[in-house]
N, C-alpha and C positions, 0 to 999 in steps of 0.2 A: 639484598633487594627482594622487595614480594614479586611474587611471578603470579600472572593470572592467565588462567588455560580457557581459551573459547575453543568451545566446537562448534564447526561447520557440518551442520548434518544435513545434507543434501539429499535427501530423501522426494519419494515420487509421490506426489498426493493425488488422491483420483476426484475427477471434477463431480461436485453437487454431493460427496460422501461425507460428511462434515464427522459423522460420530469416525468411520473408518480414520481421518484424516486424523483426528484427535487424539484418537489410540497411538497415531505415531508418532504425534506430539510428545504423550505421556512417556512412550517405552522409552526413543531416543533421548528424550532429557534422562533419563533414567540413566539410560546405558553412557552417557557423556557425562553424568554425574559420579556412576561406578567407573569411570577412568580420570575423576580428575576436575573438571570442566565444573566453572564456575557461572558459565555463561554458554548459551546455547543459543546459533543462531542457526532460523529455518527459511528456505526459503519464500520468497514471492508468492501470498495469496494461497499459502500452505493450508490452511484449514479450510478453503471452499475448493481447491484445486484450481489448476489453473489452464487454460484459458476459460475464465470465469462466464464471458460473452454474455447471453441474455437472462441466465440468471440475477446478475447484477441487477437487472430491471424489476426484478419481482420484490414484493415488499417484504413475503413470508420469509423470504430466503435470507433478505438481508439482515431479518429479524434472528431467525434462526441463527448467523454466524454470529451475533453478537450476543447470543445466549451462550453458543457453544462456548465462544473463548472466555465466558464466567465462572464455565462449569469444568472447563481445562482449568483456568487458574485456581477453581477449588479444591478439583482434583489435585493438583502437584502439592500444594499443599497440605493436603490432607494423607497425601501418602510420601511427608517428610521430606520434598522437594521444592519447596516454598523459598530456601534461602534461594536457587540458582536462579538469574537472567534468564528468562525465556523472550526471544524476538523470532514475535510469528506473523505471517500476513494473514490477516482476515478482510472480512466485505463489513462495512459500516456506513453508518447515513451521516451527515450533516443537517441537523433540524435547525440552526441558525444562522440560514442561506435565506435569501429573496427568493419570491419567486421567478424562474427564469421563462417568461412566454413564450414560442414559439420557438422553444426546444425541446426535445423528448424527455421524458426521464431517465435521470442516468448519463445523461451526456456528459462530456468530461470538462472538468471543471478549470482543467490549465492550459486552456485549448487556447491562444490567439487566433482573431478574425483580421481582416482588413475591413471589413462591412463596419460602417460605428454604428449602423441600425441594430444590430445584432446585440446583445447583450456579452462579455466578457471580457478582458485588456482588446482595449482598439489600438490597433496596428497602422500607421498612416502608410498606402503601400508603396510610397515614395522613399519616406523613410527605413521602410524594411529594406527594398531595394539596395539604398545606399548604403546599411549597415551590415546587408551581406554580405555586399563587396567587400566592407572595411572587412567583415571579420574569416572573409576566404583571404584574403592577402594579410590575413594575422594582425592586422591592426585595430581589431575591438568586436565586441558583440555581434550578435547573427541579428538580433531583433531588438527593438525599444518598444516599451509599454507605458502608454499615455497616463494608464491610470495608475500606474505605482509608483512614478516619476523617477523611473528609473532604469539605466540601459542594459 
């Protein structure tokens, strides 16, 4: 039977250091590479640090992490480490989004409302209600979403 070895490199990234964070991309896959590891997973928002907060808002920033994990992936590449799975969190936009009026930028995208004025899955709060209860007494979902038609 093939065996396949992931590492779990749970490493500390520090917030808005993108090149610092990167470098630990690079070493860590390195060093899980020299033991083995085919596959290297890091955590959450690892290359911008995390809690990312108002950063996210800014455009340069977001630009910046989606450079950085170009030049990560060139790098491992480039220095022989191209076969190994790397899974990293970075900050990225959505350029094929509507506009969302009379929300900030940045606001989160998977957010349910009860409000239908509002712009994202409407929530009817009647039926949230009831599907809470079903799903605290175990009998089904917390919430239903009108527009994906589905509970």
């Amino acid at each position: 039977m093939t065996k396949l070895r992931i590492a779990l490199a749970q490493v500390n990234a520090t917030v808005g250091d993108l090149d610092g964070n990167a470098e630990l991309i690079v070493a860590w896959t390195r060093r899980a590479a020299e033991r083995g590891a085919r596959v290297v997973v890091f955590p959450e928002m690892m290359l911008t640090g995390y809690p990312v907060e108002d950063l996210a808002l800014r455009a340069s920033f977001v630009e910046a992490s989606i450079a950085t994990l170009h030049a990560v992936a060139a790098r491992l590449e480039a220095e022989g480490l191209g076969g190994i799975a790397v899974v990293t969190g970075y900050l990225d936009r959505r350029t094929d989004l509507a506009a969302r009026t009379g929300l900030p930028a940045g606001a989160p995208e998977d957010a349910a409302t009860t409000d239908p004025a509002l712009p994202g899955p409407a929530i009817s709060p009647a039926r949230a209600v009831n599907s809470a209860r079903a799903g605290a007494a175990g009998r089904g979902p917390s919430a239903s979403c009108s527009r994906c038609s589905r509970s």
